[in-house]
N, C-alpha and C positions, 0 to 999 in steps of 0.2 A: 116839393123836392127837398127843403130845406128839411123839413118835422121826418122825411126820410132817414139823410143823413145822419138827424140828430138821433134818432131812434138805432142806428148802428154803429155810432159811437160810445149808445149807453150799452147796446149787447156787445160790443167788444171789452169793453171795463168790464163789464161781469164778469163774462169768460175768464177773464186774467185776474183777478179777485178770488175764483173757486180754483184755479190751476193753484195760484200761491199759495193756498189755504191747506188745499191738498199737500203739495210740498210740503209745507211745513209738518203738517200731520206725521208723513213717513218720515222727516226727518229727527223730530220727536221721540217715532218707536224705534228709529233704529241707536238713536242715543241713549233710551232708556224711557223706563214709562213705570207710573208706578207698580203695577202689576207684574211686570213682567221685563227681563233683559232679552233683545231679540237679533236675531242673524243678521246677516249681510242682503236675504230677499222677504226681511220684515216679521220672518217667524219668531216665537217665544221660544227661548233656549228654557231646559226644565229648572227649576227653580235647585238650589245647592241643600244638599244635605247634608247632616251633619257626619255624617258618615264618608261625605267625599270630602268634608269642609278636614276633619280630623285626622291625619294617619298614624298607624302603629307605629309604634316607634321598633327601630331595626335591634333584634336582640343585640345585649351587650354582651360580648365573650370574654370570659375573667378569666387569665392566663394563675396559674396560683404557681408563686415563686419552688423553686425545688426547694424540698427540704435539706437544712442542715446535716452536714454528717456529726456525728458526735463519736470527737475521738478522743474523749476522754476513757481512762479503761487503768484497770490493775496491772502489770506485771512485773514481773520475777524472771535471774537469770543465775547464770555462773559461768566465770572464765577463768585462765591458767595462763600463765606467762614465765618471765621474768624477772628479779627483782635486783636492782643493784645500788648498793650503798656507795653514794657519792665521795663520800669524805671516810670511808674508810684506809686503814692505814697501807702503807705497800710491803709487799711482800708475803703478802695470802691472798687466800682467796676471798671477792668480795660481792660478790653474784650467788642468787640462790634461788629457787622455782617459787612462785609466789600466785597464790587462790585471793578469789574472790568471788563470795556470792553477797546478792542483794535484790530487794526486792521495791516497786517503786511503784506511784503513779503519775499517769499523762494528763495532765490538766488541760491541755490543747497540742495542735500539731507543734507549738513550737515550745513549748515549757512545760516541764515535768521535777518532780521531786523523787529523788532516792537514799536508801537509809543502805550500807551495806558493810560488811564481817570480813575483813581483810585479814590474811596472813602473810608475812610479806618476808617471810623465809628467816635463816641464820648462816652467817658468816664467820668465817675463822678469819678474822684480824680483827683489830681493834680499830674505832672511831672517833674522829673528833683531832686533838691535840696528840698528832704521833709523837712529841716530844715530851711528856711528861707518861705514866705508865697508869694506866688503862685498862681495868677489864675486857677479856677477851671474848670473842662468841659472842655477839649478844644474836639476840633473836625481837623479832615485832610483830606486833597482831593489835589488832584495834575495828572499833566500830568507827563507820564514817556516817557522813550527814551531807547530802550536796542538792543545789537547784542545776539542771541543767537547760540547756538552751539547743535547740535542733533549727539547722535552714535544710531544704531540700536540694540537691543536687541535680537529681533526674528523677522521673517517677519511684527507682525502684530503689536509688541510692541515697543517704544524707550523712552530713557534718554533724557534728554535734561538740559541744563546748563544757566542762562544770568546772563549778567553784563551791565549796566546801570547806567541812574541817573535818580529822580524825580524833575520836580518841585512844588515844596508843598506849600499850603498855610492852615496855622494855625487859628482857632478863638476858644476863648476864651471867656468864658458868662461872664458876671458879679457877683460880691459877694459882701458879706459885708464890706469887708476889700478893694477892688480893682474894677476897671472897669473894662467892655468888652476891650479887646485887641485883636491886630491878627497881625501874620508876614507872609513873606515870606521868598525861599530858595532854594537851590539845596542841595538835598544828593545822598547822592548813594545808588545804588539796588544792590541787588546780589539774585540768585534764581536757583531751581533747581525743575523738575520733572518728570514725566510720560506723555507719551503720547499713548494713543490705538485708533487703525485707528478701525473705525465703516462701512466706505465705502469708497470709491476710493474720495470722497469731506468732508466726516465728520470728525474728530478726537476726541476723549474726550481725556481732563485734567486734570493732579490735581498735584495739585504746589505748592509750596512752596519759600516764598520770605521775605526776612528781608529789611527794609527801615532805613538807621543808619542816627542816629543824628538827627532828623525831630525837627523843633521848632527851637526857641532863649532861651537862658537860661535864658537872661536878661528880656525878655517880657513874652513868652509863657509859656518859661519850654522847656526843652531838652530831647527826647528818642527815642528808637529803637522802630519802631513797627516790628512786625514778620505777617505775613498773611497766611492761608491755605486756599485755594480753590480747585471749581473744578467745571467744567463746559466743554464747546465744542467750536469748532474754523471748519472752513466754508473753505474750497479751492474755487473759482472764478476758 
């Protein structure tokens, strides 16, 4: 009885010995095994390729900035106004219609150079010192020279600012008391106005510009003239 029992305590060990061993096996392949990585019921999942290991990379889409406008450009205009001699004397007339063409370029939206042929009329009185005696009439014409400065207002409207110099040349008529005389000179500009775009090449103007000091005191006579125009200017 005894060599019984002892003989079904050894086949119970076994049994539980080959149950562990099993266990462990599947615990093994379901961890990982060299061969192969497998499921959750022990099977081989297929091995990775490099093709699944690797992916395309997602196109890049390159936005390309707008291009700049380029508003640099040539033009040219002409305006008509009128012109009046500040320091003229009283008791004539001292106002007279006053031209100007000139032709210029835009270096960007906000700064431009212009060169332009002023006539800036003739008066009957004399200027300067109405206390001592003075040729009378004179007249003014001169080339100018200015940088301007432009802000925008609205799409279709702008300000616009220059500073400059002219050079002027003065004549003077003759009278009873004096001869014809005439000088020359540089003075300065200064000017401010309006501009309305008409089309993508037209603009119209209307301006405003003071001319300080024009003349000799000692020959011509000495004064500010002031000018209001307005007229149109030309893009190339």
């Amino acid at each position: 009885m005894k060599i019984l029992k002892l003989l079904g305590v050894l086949g119970l060990a076994g049994a539980s010995f080959n149950l562990y061993a099993a266990a462990g096996q599947d615990l093994k392949g379901a961890q990982g095994s060299d061969d192969c990585m497998r499921d959750l019921k022990g099977d081989c999942l297929p091995a990775a390729t490099p093709e699944m290991i690797v992916q395309e990379p997602s196109p890049v889409v390159m936005i390309e900035p707008e291009p700049e406008v380029d508003s640099r450009s040539w033009y040219a205009g002409a305006d008509a106004g009128a012109s009046v001699y500040a320091d003229a004397c009283a008791g004539a007339e001292d106002s007279d219609t006053a031209a100007h063409v000139y032709a210029g370029y835009q270096l960007n939206n906000r700064l431009a150079v212009e060169a332009g042929y002023h006539d800036l009329g003739a008066i009957n009185a004399r200027v300067g010192n109405c206390s001592a005696p003075v040729p009378v009439d004179p007249s003014v014409d001169g080339l100018s020279l200015s940088v301007m400065g432009r802000a925008p207002v609205t799409e279709r409207v702008s300000v616009y600012g220059r500073a400059g110099a002219m050079f002027w040349h003065m004549d003077v008529d003759a009278s009873a008391s004096a001869p014809a005389v005439s000088d020359d000179g540089i003075s300065p500009v200064l000017g401010a106005g309006v501009g309305v775009v008409v089309n993508e090449r037209i603009e119209g103007r209307v301006e405003y510009d003071r001319f300080f000091d024009v003349g000799e005191q000692a020959t011509t006579g000495q004064t500010d003239i002031d000018t209001l125009t307005a007229g149109l200017a030309v893009k190339f």
